[in-house]
Structure formats: C-alpha cells, structure tokens
C-alpha positions as CSV (number, residue, x, y, z in Angstrom):
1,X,-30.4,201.8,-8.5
2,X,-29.3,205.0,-10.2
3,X,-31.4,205.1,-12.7
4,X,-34.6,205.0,-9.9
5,X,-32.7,207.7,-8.6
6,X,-32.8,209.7,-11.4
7,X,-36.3,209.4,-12.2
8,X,-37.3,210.2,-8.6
9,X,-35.1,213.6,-8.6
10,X,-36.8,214.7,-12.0
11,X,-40.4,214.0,-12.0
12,X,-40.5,215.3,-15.7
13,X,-38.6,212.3,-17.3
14,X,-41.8,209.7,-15.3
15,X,-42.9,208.6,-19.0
16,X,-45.6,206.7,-17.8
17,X,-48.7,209.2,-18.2
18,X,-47.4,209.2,-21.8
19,X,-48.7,206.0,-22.6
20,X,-51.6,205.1,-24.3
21,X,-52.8,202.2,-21.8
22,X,-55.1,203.1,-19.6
23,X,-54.6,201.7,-15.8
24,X,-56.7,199.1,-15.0
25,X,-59.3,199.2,-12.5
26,X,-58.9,198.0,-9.2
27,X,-62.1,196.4,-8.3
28,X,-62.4,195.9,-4.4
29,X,-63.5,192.9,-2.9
30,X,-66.5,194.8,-1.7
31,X,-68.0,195.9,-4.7
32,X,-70.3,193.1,-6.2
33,X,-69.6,191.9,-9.6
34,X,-72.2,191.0,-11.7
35,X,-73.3,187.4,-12.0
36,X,-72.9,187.7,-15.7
37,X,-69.1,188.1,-15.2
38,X,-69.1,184.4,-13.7
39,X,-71.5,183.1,-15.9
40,X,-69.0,184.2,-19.0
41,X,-66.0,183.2,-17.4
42,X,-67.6,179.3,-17.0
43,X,-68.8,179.9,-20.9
44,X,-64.9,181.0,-21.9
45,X,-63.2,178.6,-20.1
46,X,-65.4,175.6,-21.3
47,X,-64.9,176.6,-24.9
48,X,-61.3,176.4,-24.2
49,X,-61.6,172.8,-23.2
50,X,-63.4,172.3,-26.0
51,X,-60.7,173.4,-28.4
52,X,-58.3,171.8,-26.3
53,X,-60.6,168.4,-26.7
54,X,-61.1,169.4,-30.5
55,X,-57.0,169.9,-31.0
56,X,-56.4,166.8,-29.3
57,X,-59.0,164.7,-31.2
58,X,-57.8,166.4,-34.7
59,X,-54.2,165.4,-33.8
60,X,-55.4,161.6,-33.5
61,X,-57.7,161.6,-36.7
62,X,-54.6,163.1,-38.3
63,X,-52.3,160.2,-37.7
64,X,-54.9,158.1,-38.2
65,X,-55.6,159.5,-41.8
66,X,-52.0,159.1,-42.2
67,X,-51.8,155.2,-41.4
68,X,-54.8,154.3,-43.1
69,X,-54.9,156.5,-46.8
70,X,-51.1,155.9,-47.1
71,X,-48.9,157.5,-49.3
72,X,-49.1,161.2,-50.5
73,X,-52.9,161.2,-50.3
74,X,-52.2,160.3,-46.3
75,X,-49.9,162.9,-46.3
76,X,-52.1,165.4,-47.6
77,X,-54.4,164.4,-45.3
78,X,-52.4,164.6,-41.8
79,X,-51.2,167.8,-42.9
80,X,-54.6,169.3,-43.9
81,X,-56.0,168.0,-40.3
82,X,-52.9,168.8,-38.1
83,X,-53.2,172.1,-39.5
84,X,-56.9,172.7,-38.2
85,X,-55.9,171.4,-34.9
86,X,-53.3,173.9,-35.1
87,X,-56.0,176.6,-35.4
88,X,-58.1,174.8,-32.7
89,X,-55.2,175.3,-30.0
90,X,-54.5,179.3,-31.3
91,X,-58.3,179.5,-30.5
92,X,-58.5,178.0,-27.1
93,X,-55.0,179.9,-26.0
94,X,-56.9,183.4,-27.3
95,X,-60.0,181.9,-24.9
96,X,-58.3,181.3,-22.0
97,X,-56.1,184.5,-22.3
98,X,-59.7,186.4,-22.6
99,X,-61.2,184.4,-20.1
100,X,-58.1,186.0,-18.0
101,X,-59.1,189.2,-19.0
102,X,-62.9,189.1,-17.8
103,X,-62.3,188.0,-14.8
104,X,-59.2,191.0,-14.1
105,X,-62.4,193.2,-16.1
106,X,-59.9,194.2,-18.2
107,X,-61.6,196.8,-21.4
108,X,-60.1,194.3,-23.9
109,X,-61.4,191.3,-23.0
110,X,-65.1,192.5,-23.9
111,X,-64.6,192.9,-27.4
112,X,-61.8,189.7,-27.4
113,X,-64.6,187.5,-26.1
114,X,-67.0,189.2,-28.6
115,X,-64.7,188.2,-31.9
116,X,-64.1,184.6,-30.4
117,X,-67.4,184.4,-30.7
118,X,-67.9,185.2,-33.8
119,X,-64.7,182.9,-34.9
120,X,-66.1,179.9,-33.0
121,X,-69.4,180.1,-34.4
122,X,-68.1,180.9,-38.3
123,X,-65.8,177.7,-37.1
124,X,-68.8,175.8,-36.7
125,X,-71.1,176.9,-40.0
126,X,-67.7,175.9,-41.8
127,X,-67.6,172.5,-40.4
128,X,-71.6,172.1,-41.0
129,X,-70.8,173.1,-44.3
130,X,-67.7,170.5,-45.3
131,X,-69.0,167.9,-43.5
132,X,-72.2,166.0,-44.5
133,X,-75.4,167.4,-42.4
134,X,-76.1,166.1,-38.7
135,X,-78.5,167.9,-36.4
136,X,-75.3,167.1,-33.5
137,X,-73.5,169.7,-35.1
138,X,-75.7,172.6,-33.7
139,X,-74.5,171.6,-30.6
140,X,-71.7,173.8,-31.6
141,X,-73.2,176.7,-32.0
142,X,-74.7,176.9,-28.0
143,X,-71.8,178.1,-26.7
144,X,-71.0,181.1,-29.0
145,X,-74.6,181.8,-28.9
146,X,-75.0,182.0,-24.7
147,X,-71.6,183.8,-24.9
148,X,-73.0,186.8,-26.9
149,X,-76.3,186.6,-24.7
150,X,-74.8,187.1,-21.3
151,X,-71.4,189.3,-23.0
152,X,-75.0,192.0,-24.4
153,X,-76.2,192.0,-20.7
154,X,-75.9,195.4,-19.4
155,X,-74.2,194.4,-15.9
156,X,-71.4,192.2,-17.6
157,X,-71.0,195.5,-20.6
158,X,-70.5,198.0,-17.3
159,X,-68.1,195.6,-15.5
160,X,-65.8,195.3,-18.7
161,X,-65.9,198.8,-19.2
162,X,-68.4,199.1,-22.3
163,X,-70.8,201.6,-21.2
C-alpha cells in the first residue's frame, strides 16, 4: 500500500508512458465492427480445430506406427510423427491466441494471423509434397487462402490497426 502511495505523491516515478506498448483501443459497443472481423475470427478458430483434429489424429497414427513397424524402425516412426503433432498443437495454440487478438483488435494479431497463414499453407505444400499426390489435399489450402482474402480487406486492415 506504500508503494501506491509513493507513486501517487511523485507523479515523476509513473513509468508507464515509458513503455513501448502502445494502449489498446477501447472499441465501444456502438461503433460497428467490420464484418470481416467475424468472418476471420470463424476462419482462425476453425483452423485451430483443425490442428487440434490434426494433433490428435498424428498422436494415434503415431502409436499405431509404433505397434505395427516394431522395433527401432517403429520407434523412429512414433517419434518422427509425435513430433509433427507436436508442431500441429504449437500451431493451433499460436491460432487461437491470435484469434484472441482479432477479436480484442489488438495491432499484433494482424500480422500474427498473416504469418499463420503463411505457416499453414507452407504446412500444407510440405505434406503435398512427402505424401504421394491426391487432389483432397488442396482442401488444405482453402483456409489459409480465405484467411489472407478477408485479413487484405480494407475494413478488417483499419479495425486491426493497419492503415
């Protein structure tokens, strides 16, 4: 209680205008947000689930490997898979986080959701690449690709702060 004290006696020692974070923006209830805001929120939030669905999936093939190769090829194996689920659930944690931060329109979370994109769709052009060819796996790319559509929109760049 002291220390509040002190800090309201000697507004010189306030250290907050110091820092280099800027205070967010309090958006009133009144003020209409652009659709586009909701629209990327729904596209964030179901790539999340999709990672989520990925890391869960990878975790099963992984001890499935294990059981049927066997050995220290099955090892190899599990470890090589459970590691890209590992990756899958960084990735949907960093999605829901900047799914977070669109909907607070924080500055951040336009070029967070920008670079997921990027990572989800490089993601994708790896698996197409190590995995032998199906047209399903373009499915993959839909996501990433409406995300960057509606994240270029001039109402969702002037909500998150980019213009």
């Amino acid at each position: 209680m002291r220390h509040l004290a002190l800090f309201a006696l000697h507004p010189a020692l306030d250290t907050t205008r110091m820092t280099a974070i800027h205070p967010a923006t309090i958006v009133s209830p009144s003020v209409a947000r652009p659709r586009g805001i909701a629209v990327l929120r729904a596209i964030l939030i179901g790539e999340a689930l999709a990672a989520l669905a990925a890391t869960i999936a990878l975790s099963m093939l992984a001890s499935a490997l294990a059981n049927f190769l066997g050995g220290d090829s099955g090892r190899a194996a599990e470890e090589t898979v459970r590691f890209t689920a590992a990756i899958a659930f960084i990735v949907a944690i960093a999605v829901a986080v900047t799914a977070r931060g669109v909907r607070l329109a924080r500055s951040w979370s336009w070029t967070a959701a920008a670079l997921l994109q990027v990572v989800i769709a490089g993601a994708t052009a790896l698996a197409a690449i190590v995995v032998p060819w199906h047209p399903v796996e373009l499915v993959g790319f839909v996501l990433p690709v409406a995300g960057m559509l509606v994240l270029s929109t001039p109402g969702v760049r002037r909500a998150l702060g980019q213009v």
